[in-house]
C-alpha positions as CSV (number, residue, x, y, z in Angstrom):
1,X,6.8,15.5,-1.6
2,X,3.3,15.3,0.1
3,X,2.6,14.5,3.8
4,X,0.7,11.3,2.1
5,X,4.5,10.8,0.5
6,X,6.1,11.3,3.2
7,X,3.7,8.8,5.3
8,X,4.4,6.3,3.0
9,X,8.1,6.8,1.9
10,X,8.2,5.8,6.1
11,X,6.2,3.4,6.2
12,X,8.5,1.9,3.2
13,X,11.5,2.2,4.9
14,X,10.7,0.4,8.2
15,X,9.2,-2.5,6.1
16,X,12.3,-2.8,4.2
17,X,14.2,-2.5,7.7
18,X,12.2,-4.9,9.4
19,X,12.4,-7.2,6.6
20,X,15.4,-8.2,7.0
21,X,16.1,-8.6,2.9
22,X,18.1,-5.6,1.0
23,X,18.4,-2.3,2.2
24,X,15.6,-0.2,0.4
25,X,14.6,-3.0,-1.0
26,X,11.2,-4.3,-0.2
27,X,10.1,-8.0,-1.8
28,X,7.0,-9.2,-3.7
29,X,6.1,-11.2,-0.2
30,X,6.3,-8.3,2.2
31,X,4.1,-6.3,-0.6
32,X,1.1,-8.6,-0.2
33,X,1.8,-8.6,3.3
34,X,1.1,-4.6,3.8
35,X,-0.9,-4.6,1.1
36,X,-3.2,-7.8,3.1
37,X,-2.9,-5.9,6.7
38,X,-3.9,-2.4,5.3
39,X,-6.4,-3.8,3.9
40,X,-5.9,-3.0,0.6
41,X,-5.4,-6.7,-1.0
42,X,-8.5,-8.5,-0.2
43,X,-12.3,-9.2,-1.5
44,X,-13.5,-6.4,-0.2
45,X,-11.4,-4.3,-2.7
46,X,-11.4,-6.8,-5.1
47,X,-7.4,-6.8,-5.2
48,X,-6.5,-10.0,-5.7
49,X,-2.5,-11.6,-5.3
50,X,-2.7,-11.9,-9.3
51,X,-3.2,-8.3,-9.4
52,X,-0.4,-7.7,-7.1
53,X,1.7,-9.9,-9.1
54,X,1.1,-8.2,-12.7
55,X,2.0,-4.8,-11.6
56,X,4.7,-5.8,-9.3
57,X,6.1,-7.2,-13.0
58,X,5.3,-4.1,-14.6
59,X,7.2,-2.6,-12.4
60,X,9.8,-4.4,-11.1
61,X,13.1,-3.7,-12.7
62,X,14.5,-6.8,-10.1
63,X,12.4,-9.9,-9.9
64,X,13.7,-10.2,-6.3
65,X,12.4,-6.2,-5.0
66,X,11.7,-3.1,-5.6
67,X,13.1,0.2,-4.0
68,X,10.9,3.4,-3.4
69,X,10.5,4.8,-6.9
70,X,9.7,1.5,-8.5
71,X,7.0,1.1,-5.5
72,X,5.2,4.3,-6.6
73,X,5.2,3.1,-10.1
74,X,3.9,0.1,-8.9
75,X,0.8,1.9,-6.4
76,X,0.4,3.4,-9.7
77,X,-0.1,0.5,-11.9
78,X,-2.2,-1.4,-9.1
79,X,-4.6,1.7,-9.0
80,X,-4.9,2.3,-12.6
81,X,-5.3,-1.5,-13.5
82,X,-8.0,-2.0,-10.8
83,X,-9.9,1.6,-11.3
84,X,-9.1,2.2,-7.6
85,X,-8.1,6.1,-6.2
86,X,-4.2,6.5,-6.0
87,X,-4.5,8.8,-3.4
88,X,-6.8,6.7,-1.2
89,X,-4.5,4.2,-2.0
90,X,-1.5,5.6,-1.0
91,X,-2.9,7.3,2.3
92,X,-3.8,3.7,3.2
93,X,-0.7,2.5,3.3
94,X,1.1,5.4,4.5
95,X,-1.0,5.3,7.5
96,X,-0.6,1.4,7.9
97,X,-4.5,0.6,8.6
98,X,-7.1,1.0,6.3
99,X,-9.4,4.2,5.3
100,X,-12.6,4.0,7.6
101,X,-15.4,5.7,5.6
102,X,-16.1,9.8,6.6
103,X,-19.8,8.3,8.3
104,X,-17.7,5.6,10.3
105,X,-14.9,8.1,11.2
106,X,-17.4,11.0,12.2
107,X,-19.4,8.3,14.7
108,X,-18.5,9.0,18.7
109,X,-18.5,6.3,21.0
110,X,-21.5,6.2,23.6
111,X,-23.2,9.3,20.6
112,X,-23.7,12.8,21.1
113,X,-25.3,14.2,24.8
């Protein structure tokens, strides 16, 4: 398993914790939640809740949640369906906040003296 894996195998698992709903279980609702605060569901990506919804029922074996496996399978689907980098995608929400850009990330506050 990756350290991106890892990242968001964790990230998973307090979500499904924190939900309150089925152990290892995470619901559609909580999806579009983490997918809305990592920024990953919005217009800037063009992810929209009705591509959240189709590959949630691609790969949902339980209309109520998905565990950890089906979750990748989902990432998956979302990425493939909407021409969007898996990895990126997955680092993104393993980290919890989105991806700044390598320009934006490089930038020091106050510049260089």
């Amino acid at each position: 398993m990756s350290a991106s894996d890892k990242g968001l195998q964790a990230k998973f698992d307090l979500l499904c914790k924190s939900s309150g709903g089925k152990e290892g279980i995470l619901s559609l609702e909580n999806i579009k939640k983490w997918l809305a605060q990592t920024g990953v569901m919005g217009k800037d990506t063009g992810i929209t809740d009705s591509d959240v919804d189709n590959a949630f029922s691609k790969s949902a074996k339980d209309k109520g949640g998905i565990d950890f496996a089906e979750f990748k399978e989902f990432i998956s689907t979302l990425a493939g369906d909407k021409g969007v980098n898996l990895k990126e995608l997955t680092e993104k929400l393993g980290t919890g906040k989105p991806a700044q850009k390598a320009e934006e990330s490089a930038k020091v506050p106050g510049g260089c003296k």
